[in-house]
Structure formats: C-alpha cells, structure tokens
N, C-alpha and C positions, 0 to 999 in steps of 0.2 A: 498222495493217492486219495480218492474219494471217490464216493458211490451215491448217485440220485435216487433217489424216491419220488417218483413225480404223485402227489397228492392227488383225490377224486376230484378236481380241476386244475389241469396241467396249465393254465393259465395265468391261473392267478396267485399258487403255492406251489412249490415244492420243497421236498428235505433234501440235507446231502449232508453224509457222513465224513468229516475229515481226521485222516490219522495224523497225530501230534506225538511229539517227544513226549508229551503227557497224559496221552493216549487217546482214543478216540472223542470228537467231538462232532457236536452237529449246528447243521446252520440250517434254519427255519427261511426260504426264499420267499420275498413278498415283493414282487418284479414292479417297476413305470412301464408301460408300454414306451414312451421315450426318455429314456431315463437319460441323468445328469449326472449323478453322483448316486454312489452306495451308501448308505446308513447302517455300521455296521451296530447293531445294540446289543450288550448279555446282563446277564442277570448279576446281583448281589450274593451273598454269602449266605444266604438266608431263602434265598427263592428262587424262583424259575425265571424262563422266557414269559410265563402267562401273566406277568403284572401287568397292573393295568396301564403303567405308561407305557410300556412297550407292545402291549398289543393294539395300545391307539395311535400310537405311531405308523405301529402295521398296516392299520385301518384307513389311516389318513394320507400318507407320505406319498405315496406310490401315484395318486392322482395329482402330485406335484410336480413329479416329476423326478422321483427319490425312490428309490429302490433299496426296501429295507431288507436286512439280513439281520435277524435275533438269533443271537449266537449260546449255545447251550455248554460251558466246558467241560474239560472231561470228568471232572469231579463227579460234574451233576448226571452227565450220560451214565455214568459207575454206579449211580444212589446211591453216591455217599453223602451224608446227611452235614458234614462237617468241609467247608473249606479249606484248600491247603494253605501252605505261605506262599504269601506273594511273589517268590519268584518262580512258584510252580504255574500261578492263574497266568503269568508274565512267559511262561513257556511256551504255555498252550496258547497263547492269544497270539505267538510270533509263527506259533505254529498254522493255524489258520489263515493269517492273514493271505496267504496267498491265493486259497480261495475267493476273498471278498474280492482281491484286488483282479480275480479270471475274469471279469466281464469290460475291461481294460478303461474303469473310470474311474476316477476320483473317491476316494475312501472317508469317508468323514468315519473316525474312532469312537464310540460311543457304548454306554454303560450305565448301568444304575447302581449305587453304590461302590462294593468293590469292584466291579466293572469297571466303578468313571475312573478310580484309582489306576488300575490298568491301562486305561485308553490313556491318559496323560501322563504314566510313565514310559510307554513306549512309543507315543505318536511321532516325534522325530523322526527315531531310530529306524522306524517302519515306513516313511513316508507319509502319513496322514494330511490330510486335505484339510482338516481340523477336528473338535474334538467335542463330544457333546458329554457332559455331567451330571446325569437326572440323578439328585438326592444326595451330592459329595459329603462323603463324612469328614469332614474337618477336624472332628475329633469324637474320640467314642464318648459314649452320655454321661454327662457328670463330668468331665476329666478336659475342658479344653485347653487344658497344659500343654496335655499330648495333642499337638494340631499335625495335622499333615497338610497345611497351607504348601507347603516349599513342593510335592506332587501338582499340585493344580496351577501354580505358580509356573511352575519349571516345563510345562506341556510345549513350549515354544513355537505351536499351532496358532489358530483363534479358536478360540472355546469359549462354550455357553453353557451356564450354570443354570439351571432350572431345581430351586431349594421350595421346599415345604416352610409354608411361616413359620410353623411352630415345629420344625423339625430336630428332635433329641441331639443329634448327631453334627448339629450344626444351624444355627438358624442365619437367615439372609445379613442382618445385622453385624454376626462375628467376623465376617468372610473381609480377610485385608485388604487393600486395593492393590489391583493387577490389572495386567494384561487382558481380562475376556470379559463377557458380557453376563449380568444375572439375574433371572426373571422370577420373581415369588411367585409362588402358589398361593394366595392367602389360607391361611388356615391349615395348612395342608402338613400332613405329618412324614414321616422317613419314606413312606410308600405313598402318599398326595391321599390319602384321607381326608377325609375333612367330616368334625363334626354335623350331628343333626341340627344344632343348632346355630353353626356359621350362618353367616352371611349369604354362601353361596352352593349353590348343591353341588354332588359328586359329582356331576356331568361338565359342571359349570369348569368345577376345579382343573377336570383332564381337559378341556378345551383350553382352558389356559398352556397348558404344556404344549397340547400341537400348534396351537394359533403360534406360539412365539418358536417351535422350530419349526414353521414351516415358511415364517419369514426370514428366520434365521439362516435355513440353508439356501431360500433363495439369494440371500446376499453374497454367499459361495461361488455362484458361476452354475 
C-alpha cells in the first residue's frame, strides 16, 4: 500500500509513502519524461537522501533518460538516529521494491554505503537490472581484515563501483578483482569530499560520479 504526495511541481517530483515489514518508508520520485530504467538510490547509515551524490544523480539522470527514486528507510522516516542490522535495511528494501519496480522498467539497485551493501545483497533475489555502489565500505576504517568484498563480489548483477580516492572505508586500490566496474573519485572521501587543496573542485569531483553513471546506465538498455 502506498500514498503520493505530488510535490509544488507535479512534474518533475513527487513523494510516496511505502509501507514495509519494517515500517513505513519513502521514495523521493525524480521522473525521465521517457524513461528506460529506474535508479533506485538510499542513503548510508550515517545520512539522508540529501547527499550530494544522490541529489546529483537526481539532478542529472532523468534527462538521460533514468528515472531516479532516492529511497528513504524506514529507520530514517522513524528519526532514528542509529541504523538497524542488516537484515532489517534487507527487509525494508524487499519491501519497497515493488514500488520502484510500478512503473513496469528495469530497476537498477542502488545505494550509498550501507545502501550499496543492500542493493548487492539482494539484487538477484529481487530481480535487479544491475547495481550501482557509491562509496562500498569494504571494510570499516582501520580494520580491512573485516572486508565485506564477498557482498559486492556475490551481487551476480553488473555493478558499478564509484569509490572516493582517499575513502576510510575502503580505497579504490584494496577493492579485489571481480565481476563490475570501478570509477575513482580522485580525492574524494566516504561522502566524494574533496579537499580545498586537491587538484580538482567539489563540482568537478560530483561530475565525476554522474559523467561515469550516466554512461554507465546507458550501456544497460
């Protein structure tokens, strides 16, 4: 069951409230006028829909011909300030899915941190069209003992890895070789920061992320 909110431009946004086993969540609609494929993205454990790559995705995709959905779980509709375990984010994202999948296209699964975790544990299971990974934590900082390569590894999609250079959590360098594709951010940290003093500005850095999945999902269909 879900409920729309159509936005002060019914065109080009709306919300919609979906109920889950995990309880309610929401999905942020940012429509292609001829759309190909859904981009479903949600947030990390740490933050919202409003990060900056997913709002430039938002920004970008849709004159692609990509129909983005930044997905809100229900944790974060709740304001709870803490994460649950993984198999409660793994609930609720099984729970949604069937809204991403109403507009009867092609889903690409998609996340930023614990999100990418999520998208590539369940993209199989759910039918995903592939799988997008902005900022995989490979392993928590300090500790790449504990890797969660065998998640991103095990997505059995195509998936696209889009890592911060200098990202805590995982930098482009540790990541093993696999199956999907992966594009640096240079400089760019857990959230695509990038120093005042990098090479390249903060505009430069997000352009890096959309430039590479917006050719990314044109190579999808």
């Amino acid at each position: 069951m879900s409920n729309v909110t159509k936005g002060s431009d019914a065109t080009s946004e709306s919300v919609e409230t979906v109920e889950t086993e995990a309880g309610p969540a929401r999905i942020t609609w940012h429509p292609a006028r001829k759309a190909r494929l859904v981009l479903a993205v949600s947030h990390g454990a740490g933050g919202g829909i409003e990060a900056r790559d997913l709002k430039a995705l938002a920004a970008v995709l849709p004159t692609h011909g990509v129909t983005v959905a930044r997905v809100e779980q229900p944790w974060r509709v709740a304001g709870k300030k803490l994460a649950p375990a993984p198999r409660t984010l793994d609930l609720g994202w099984r729970g949604i899915w069937p809204a991403l999948a109403g507009p009867g296209l092609p889903v690409v699964s998609g996340g930023r941190s614990a999100g990418a975790r999520v998208a590539c544990r369940t993209a199989t299971e759910l039918g995903a069209r592939a799988v997008l990974a902005l900022g995989f934590p490979l392993h928590p900082p300090g500790k790449p003992e504990k890797s969660r390569a065998a998640e991103l590894l095990g997505s059995g999609v195509p998936t696209l890895v889009v890592q911060g250079g200098n990202d805590p959590f995982g930098r482009p360098g540790e990541f093993p070789e696999g199956p999907y594709e992966l594009v640096e951010v240079p400089y760019g940290d857990h959230g695509f920061a990038v120093p005042k003093r990098a090479e390249i500005t903060q505009e430069e850095a997000v352009a890096v992320i959309t430039d590479a999945v917006v050719e990314w999902t044109g190579s999808l269909g």
